[in-house]
PyMOL Python script that loads the backbone (N, CA, C, O; Angstrom):
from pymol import cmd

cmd.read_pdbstr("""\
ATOM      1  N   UNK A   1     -10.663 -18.370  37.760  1.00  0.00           N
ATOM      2  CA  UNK A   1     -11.210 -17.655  36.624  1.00  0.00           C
ATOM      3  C   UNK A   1     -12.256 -18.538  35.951  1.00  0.00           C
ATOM      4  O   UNK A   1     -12.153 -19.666  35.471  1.00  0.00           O
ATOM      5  N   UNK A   2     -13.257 -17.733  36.048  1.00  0.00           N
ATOM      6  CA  UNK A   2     -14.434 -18.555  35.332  1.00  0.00           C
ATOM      7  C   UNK A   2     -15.136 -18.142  33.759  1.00  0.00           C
ATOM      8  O   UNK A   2     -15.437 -16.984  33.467  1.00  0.00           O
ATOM      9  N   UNK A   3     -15.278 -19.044  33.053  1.00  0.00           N
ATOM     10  CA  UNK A   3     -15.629 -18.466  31.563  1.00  0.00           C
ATOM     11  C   UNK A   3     -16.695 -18.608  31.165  1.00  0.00           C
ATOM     12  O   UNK A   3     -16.874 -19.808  30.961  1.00  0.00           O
ATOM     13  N   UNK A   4     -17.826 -17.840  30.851  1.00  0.00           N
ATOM     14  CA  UNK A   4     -19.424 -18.635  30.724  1.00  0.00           C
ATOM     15  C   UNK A   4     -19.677 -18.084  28.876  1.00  0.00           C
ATOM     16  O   UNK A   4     -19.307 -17.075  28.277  1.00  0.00           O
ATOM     17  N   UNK A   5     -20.613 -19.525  28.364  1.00  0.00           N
ATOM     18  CA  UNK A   5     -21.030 -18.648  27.062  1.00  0.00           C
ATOM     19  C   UNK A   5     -22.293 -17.955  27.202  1.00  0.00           C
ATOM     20  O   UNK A   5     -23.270 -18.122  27.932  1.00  0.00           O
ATOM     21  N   UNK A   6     -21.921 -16.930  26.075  1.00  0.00           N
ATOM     22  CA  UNK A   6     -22.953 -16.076  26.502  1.00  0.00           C
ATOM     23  C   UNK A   6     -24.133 -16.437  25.208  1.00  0.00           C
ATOM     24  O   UNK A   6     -23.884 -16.373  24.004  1.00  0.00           O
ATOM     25  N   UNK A   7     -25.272 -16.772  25.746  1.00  0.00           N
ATOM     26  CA  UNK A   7     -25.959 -16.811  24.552  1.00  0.00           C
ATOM     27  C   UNK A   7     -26.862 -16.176  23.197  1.00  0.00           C
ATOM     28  O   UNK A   7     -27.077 -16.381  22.003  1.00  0.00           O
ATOM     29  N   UNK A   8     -27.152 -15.410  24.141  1.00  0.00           N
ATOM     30  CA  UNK A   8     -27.822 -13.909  23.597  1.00  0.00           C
ATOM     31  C   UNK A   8     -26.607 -12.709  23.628  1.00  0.00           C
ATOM     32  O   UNK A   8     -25.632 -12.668  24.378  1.00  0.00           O
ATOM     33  N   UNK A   9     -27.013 -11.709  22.517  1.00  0.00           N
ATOM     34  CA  UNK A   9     -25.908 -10.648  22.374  1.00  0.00           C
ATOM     35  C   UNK A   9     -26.314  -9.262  23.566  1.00  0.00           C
ATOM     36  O   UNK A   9     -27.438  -9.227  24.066  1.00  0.00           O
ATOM     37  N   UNK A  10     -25.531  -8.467  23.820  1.00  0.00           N
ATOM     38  CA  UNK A  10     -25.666  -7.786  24.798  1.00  0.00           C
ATOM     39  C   UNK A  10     -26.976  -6.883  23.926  1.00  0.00           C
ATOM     40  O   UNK A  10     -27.672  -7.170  22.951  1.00  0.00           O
ATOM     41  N   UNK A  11     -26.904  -5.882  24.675  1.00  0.00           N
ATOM     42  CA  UNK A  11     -27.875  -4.905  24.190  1.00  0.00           C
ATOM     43  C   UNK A  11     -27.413  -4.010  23.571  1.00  0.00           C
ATOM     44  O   UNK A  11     -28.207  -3.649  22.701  1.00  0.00           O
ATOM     45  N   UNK A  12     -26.394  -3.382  23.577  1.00  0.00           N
ATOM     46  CA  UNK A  12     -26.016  -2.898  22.300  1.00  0.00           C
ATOM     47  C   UNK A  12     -25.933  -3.548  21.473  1.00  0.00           C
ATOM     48  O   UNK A  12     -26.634  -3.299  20.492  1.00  0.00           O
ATOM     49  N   UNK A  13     -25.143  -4.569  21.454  1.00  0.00           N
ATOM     50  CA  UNK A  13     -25.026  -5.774  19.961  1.00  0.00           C
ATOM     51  C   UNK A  13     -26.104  -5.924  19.484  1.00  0.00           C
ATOM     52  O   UNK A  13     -26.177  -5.903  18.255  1.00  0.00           O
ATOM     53  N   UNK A  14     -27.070  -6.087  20.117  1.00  0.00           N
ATOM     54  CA  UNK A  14     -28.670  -5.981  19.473  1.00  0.00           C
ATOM     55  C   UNK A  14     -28.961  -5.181  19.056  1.00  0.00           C
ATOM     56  O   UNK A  14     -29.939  -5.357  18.330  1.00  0.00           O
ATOM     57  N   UNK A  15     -28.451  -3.783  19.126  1.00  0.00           N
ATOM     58  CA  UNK A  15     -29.299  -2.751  18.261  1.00  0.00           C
ATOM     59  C   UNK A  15     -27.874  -2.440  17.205  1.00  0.00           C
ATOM     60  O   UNK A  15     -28.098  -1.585  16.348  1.00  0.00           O
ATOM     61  N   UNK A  16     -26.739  -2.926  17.196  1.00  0.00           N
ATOM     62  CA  UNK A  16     -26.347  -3.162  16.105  1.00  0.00           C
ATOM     63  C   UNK A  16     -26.350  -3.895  14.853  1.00  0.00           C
ATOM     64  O   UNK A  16     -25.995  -3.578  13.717  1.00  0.00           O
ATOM     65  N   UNK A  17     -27.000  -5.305  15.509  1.00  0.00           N
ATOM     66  CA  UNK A  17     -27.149  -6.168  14.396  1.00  0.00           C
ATOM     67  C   UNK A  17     -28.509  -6.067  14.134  1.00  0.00           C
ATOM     68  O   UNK A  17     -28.784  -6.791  13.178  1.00  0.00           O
ATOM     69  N   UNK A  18     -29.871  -5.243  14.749  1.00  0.00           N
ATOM     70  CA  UNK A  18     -30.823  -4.755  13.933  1.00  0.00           C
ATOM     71  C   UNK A  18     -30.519  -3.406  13.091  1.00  0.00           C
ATOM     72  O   UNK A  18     -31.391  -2.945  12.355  1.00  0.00           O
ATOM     73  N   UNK A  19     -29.385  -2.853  13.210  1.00  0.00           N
ATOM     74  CA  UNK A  19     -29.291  -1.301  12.607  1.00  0.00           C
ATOM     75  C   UNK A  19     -29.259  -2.243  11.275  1.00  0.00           C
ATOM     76  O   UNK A  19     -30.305  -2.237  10.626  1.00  0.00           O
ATOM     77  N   UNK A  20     -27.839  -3.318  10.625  1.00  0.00           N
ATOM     78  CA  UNK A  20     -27.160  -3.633  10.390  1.00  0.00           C
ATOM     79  C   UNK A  20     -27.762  -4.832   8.851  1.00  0.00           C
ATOM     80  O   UNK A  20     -27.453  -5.079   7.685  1.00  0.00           O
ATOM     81  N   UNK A  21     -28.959  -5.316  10.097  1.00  0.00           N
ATOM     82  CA  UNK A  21     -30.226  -5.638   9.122  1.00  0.00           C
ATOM     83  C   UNK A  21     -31.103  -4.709   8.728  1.00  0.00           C
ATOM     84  O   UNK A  21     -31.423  -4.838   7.547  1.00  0.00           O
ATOM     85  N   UNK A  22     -31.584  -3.862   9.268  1.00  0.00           N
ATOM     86  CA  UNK A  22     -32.284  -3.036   8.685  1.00  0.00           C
ATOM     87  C   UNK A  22     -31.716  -2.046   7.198  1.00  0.00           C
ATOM     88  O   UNK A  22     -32.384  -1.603   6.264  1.00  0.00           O
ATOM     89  N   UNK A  23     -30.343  -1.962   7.455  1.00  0.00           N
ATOM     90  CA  UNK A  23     -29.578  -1.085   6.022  1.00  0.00           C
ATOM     91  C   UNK A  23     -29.444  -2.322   4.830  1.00  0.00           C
ATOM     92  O   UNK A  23     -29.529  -1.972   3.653  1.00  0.00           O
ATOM     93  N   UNK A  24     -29.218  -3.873   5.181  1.00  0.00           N
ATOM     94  CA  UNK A  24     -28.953  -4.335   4.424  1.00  0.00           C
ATOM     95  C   UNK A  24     -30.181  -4.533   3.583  1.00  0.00           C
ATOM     96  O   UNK A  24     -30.159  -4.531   2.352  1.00  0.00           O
ATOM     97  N   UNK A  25     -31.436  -4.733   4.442  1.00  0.00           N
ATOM     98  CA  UNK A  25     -32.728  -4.748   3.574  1.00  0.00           C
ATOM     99  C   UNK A  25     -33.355  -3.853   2.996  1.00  0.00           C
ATOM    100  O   UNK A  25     -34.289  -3.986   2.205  1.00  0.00           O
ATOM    101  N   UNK A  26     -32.654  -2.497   3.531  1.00  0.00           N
ATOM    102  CA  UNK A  26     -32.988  -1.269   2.453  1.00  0.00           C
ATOM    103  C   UNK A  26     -31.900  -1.333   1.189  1.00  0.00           C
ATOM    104  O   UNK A  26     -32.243  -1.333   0.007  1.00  0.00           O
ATOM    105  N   UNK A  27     -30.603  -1.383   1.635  1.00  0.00           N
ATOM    106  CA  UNK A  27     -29.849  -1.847   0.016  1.00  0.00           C
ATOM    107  C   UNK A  27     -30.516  -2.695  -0.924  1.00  0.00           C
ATOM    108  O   UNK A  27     -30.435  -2.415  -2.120  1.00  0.00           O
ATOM    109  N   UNK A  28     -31.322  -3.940  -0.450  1.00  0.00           N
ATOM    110  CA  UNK A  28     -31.934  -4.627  -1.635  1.00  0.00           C
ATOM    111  C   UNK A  28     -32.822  -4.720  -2.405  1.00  0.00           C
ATOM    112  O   UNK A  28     -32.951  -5.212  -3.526  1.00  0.00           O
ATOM    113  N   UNK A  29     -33.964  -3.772  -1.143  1.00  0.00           N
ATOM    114  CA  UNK A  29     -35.438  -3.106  -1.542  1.00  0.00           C
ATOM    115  C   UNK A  29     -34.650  -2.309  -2.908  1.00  0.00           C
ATOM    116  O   UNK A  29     -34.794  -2.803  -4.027  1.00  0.00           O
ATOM    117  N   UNK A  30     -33.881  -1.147  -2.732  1.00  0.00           N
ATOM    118  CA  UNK A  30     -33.161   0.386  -3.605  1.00  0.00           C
ATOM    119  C   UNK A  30     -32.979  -0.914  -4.828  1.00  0.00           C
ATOM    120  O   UNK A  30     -33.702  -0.943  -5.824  1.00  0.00           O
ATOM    121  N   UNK A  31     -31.869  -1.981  -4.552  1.00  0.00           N
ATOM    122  CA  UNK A  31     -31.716  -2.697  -5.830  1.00  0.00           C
ATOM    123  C   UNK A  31     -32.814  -3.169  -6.363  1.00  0.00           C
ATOM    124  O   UNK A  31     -32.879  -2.840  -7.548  1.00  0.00           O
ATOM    125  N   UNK A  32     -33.887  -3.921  -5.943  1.00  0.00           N
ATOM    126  CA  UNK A  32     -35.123  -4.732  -6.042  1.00  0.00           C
ATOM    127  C   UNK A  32     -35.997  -3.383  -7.290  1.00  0.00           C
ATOM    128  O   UNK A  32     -36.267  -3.502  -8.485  1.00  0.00           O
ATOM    129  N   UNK A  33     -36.189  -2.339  -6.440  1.00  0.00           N
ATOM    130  CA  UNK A  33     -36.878  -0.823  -7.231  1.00  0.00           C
ATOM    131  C   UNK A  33     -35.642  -0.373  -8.333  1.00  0.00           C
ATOM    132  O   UNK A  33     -36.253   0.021  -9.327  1.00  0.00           O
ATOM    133  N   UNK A  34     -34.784  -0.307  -8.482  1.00  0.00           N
ATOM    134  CA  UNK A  34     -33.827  -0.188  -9.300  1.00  0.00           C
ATOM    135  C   UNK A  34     -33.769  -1.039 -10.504  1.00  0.00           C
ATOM    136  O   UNK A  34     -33.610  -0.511 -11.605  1.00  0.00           O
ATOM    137  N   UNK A  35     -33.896  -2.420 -10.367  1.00  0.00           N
ATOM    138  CA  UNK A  35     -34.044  -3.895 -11.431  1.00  0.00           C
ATOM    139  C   UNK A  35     -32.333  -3.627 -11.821  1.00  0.00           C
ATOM    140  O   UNK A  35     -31.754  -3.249 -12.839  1.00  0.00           O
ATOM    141  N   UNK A  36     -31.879  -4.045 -10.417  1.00  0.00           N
ATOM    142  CA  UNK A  36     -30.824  -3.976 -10.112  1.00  0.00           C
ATOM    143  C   UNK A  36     -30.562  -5.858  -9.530  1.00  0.00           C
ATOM    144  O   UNK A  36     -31.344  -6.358  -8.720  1.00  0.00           O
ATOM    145  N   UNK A  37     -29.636  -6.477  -9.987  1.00  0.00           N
ATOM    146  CA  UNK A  37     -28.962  -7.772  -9.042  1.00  0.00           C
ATOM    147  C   UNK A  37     -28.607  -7.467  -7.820  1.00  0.00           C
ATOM    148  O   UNK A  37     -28.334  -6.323  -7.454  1.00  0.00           O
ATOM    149  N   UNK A  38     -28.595  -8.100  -7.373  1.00  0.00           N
ATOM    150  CA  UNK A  38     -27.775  -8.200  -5.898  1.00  0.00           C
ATOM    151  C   UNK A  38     -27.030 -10.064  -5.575  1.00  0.00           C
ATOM    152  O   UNK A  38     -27.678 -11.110  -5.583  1.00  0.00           O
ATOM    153  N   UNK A  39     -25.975  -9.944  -5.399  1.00  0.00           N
ATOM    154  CA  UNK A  39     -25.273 -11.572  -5.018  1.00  0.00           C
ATOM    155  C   UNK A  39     -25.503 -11.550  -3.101  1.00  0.00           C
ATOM    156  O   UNK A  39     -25.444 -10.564  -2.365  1.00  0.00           O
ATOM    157  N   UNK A  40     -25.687 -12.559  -2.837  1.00  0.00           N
ATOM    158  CA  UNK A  40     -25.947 -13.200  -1.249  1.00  0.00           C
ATOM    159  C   UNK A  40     -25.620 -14.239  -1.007  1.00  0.00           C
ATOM    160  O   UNK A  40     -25.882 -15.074  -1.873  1.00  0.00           O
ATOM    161  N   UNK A  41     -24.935 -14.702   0.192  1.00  0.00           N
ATOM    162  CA  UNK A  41     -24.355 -16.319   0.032  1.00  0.00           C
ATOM    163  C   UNK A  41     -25.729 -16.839   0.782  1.00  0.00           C
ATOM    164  O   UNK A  41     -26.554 -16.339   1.547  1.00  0.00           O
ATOM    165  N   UNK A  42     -25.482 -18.358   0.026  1.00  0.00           N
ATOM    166  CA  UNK A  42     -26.693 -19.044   0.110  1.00  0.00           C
ATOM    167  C   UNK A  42     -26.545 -20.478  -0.309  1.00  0.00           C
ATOM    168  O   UNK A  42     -26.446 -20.828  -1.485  1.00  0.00           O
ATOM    169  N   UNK A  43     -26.532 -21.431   0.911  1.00  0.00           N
ATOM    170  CA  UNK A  43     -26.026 -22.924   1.178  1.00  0.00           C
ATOM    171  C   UNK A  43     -24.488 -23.008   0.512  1.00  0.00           C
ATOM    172  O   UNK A  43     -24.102 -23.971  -0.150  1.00  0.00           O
ATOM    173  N   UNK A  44     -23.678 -21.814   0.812  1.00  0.00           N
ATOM    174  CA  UNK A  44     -22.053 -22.083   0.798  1.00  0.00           C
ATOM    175  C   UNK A  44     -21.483 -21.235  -0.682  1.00  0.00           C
ATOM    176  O   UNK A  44     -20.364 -21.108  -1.177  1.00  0.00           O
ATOM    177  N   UNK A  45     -22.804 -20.766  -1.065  1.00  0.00           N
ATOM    178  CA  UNK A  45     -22.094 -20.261  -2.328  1.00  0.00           C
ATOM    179  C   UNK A  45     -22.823 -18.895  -2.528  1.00  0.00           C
ATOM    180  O   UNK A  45     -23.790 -18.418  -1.934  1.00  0.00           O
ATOM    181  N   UNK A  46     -22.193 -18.498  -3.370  1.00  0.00           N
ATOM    182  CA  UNK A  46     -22.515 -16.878  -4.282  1.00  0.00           C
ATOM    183  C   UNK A  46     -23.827 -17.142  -4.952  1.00  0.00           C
ATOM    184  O   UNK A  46     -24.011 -18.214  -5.530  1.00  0.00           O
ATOM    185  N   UNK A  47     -24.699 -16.262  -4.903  1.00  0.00           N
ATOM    186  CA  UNK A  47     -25.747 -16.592  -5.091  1.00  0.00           C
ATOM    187  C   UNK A  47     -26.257 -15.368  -5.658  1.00  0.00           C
ATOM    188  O   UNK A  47     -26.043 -14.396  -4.933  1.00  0.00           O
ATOM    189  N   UNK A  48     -27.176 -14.990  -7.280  1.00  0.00           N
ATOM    190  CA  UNK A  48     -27.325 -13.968  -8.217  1.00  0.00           C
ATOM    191  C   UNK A  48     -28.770 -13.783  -7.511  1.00  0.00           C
ATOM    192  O   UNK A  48     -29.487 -14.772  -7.659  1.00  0.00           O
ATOM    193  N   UNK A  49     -29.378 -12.661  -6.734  1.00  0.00           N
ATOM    194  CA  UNK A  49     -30.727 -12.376  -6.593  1.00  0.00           C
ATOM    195  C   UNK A  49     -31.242 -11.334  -7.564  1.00  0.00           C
ATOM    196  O   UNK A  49     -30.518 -10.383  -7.857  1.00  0.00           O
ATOM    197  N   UNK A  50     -32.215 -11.438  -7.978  1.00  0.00           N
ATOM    198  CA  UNK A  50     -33.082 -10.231  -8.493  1.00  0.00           C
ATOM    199  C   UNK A  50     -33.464 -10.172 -10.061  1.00  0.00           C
ATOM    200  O   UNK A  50     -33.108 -11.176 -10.679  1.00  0.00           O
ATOM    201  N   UNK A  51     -34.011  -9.346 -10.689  1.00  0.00           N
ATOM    202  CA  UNK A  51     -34.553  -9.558 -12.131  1.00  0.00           C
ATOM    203  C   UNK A  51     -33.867  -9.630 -12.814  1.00  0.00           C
ATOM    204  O   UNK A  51     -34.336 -10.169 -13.816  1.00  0.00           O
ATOM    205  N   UNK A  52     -32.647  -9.322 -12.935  1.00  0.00           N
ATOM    206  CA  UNK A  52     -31.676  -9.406 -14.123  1.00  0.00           C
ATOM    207  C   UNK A  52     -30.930 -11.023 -13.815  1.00  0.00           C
ATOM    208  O   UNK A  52     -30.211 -11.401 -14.740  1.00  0.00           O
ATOM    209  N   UNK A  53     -31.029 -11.855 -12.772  1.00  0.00           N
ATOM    210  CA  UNK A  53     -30.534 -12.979 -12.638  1.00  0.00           C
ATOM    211  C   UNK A  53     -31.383 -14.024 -13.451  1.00  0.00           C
ATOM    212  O   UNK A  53     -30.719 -14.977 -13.860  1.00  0.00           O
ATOM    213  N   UNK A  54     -32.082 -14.028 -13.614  1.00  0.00           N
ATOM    214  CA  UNK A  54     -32.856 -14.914 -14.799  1.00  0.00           C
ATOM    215  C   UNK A  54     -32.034 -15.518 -16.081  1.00  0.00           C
ATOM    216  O   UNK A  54     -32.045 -14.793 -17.076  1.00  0.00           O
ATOM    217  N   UNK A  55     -31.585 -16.301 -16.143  1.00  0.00           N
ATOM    218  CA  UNK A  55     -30.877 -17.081 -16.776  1.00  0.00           C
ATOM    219  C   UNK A  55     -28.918 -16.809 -17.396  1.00  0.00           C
ATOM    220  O   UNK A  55     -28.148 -16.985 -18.340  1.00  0.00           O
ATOM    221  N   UNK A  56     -29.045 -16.207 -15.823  1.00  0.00           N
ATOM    222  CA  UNK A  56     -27.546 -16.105 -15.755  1.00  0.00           C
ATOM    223  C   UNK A  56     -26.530 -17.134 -15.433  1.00  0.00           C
ATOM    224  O   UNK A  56     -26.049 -16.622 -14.422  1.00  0.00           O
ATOM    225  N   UNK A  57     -25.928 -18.157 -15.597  1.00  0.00           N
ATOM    226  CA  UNK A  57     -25.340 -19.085 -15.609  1.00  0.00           C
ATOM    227  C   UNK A  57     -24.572 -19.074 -14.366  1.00  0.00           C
ATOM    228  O   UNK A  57     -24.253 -17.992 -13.875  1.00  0.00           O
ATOM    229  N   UNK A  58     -24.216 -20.280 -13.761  1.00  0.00           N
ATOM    230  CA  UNK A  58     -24.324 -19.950 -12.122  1.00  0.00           C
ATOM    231  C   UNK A  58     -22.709 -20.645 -12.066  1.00  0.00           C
ATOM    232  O   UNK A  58     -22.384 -21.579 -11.333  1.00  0.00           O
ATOM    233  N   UNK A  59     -22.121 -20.171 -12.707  1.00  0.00           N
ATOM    234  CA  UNK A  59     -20.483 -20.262 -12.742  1.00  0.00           C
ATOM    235  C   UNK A  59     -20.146 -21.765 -13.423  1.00  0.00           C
ATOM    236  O   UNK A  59     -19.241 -22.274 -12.761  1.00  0.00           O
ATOM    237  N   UNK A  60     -20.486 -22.471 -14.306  1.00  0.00           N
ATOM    238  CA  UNK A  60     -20.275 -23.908 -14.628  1.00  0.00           C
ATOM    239  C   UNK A  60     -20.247 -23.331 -15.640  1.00  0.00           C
ATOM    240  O   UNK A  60     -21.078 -22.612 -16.195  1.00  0.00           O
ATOM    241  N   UNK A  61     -19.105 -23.698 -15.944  1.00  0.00           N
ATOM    242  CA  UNK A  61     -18.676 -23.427 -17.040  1.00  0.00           C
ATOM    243  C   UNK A  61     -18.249 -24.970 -17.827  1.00  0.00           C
ATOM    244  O   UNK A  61     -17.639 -25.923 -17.344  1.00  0.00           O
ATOM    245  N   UNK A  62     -19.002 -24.740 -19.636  1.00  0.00           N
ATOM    246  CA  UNK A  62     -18.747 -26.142 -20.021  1.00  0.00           C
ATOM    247  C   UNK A  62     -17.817 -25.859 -21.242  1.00  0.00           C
ATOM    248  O   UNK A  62     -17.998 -25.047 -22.149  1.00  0.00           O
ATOM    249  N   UNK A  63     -16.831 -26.680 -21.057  1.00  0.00           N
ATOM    250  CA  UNK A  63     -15.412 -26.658 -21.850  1.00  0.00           C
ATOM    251  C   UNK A  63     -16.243 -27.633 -22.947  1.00  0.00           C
ATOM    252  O   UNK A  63     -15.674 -28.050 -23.956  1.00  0.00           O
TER     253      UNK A  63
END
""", "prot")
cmd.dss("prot")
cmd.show_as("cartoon", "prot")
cmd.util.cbc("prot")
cmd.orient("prot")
């Protein structure tokens, strides 16, 4: 029995993970035209995108 990695995704998987991107970048455009937030992880953490994130405090909280 032989096991190989595969490096590239099949071809369906490819037109799933472009469906998959394509809805997620219309959810943010709708929020973006909305002046709507949107959160995204980004270098390990939760991360506030969009016009209303402007001086929203990024969870540090000072006792």
């Amino acid at each position: 029995m032989s096991s190989s990695i595969q490096t590239e995704p099949s071809k369906e998987s490819q037109v799933m993970l472009d469906t998959l991107k394509t809805a997620v970048a219309d959810a943010l455009e709708k929020k973006r035209r909305l002046g709507q937030y949107a959160v995204v992880w980004k270098n390990g953490k939760p991360v506030r995108i969009g016009a209303d994130s402007i001086g929203v405090s990024d969870n540090k909280s000072k006792i």
